[in-house]
N, C-alpha and C positions, 0 to 999 in steps of 0.2 A: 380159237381159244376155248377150252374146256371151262366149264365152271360146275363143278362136282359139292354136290350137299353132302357136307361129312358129319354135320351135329346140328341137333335139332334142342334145344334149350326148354325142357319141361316145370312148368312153373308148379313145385311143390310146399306144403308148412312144413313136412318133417322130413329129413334126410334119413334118416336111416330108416323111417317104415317106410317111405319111397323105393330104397335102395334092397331091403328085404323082398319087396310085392315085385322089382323086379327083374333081383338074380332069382328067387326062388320061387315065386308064383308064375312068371311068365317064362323063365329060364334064360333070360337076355345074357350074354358075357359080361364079365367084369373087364372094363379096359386100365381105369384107374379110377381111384378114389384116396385125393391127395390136399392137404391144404395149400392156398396160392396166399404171398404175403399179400395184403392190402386188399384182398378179396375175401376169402374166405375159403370153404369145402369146395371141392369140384369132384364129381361123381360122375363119371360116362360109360355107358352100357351100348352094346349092341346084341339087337333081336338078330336072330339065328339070323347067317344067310344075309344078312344086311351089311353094306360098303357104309350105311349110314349113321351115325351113335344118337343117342341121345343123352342129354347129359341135364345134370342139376346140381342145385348147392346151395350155398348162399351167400350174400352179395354178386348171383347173376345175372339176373332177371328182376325188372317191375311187376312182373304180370303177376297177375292174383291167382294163388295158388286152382286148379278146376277148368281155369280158364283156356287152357288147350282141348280145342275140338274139333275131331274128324280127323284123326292121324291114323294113316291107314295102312294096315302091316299085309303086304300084299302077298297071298300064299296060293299055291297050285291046285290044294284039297281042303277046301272048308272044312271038312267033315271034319278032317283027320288034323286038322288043325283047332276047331272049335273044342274036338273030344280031348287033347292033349293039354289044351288051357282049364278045363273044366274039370279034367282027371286032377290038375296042379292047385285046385281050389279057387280056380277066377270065376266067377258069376259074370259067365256069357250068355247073351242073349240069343233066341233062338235064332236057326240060321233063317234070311227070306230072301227072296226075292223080286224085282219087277215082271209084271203082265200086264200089258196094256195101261203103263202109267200108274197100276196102283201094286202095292205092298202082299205079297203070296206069301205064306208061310211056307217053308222048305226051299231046300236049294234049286235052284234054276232047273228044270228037267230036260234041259237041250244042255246044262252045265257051260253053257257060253260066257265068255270073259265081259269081266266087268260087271255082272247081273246076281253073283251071291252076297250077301252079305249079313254078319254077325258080329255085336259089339260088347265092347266092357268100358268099366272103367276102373283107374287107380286109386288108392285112398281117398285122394284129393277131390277125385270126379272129373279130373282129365280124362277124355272122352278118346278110346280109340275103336277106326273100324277094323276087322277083316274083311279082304272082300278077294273074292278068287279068280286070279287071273291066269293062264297057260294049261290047264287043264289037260284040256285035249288038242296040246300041242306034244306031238315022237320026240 
């Protein structure tokens, strides 16, 4: 039996400046954005290259708006992924590292999976990583 994550529910206050920050800050796809009777908006995006959406609204979600943390957009090239969010107006953090247990500023210099990483976050203060994995994988 397969069991495939297809939507990740991000708890925001405002729908449209959520939905602005991310078709056009982050550049996620628009999949729909449509009202459900008895619920309310529902709004689902997916980041480039992701089988995954994420989606908001209202009446979806308890969780308090911020309160999603460490959601991790898993990319080949920090670099070139950090400079394209940051080009888009995202205030990303700088990229670092692990060495020896503690925090390096700059990308990994063997560039090994799993070991870069750089983060932002959305209006709300939902917290997401990047962190680079398949690099120097042909």
């Amino acid at each position: 039996m397969d069991y495939k994550l297809e939507l990740v529910l991000i708890p925001v206050s405002d729908v449209d400046r959520a939905r602005a920050f991310y078709l056009d800050a982050c550049g996620f796809g628009l999949i729909v954005d449509t009202g459900v009777q008895g619920v309310g908006r529902v709004v689902q995006l997916n980041p480039p290259g992701s089988a995954c959406a994420i989606g908001f609204g209202t009446g979806l979600t308890s969780a308090e708006p911020g309160s999603a943390q460490g959601l991790h957009l898993v990319v080949s090239d920090i670099e070139a992924a950090r400079a394209e969010l940051v080009g888009r107006g995202v205030d990303v953090t700088e990229i670092r590292h692990l060495e020896s247990g503690s925090w390096v500023a700059g990308t990994d210099p063997e560039r090994t999976d799993y070991n870069s990483f750089a983060d932002f976050k959305d209006p709300d203060a939902n917290v997401w990583i990047l962190q680079e994995v398949g690099r120097t994988r042909s």
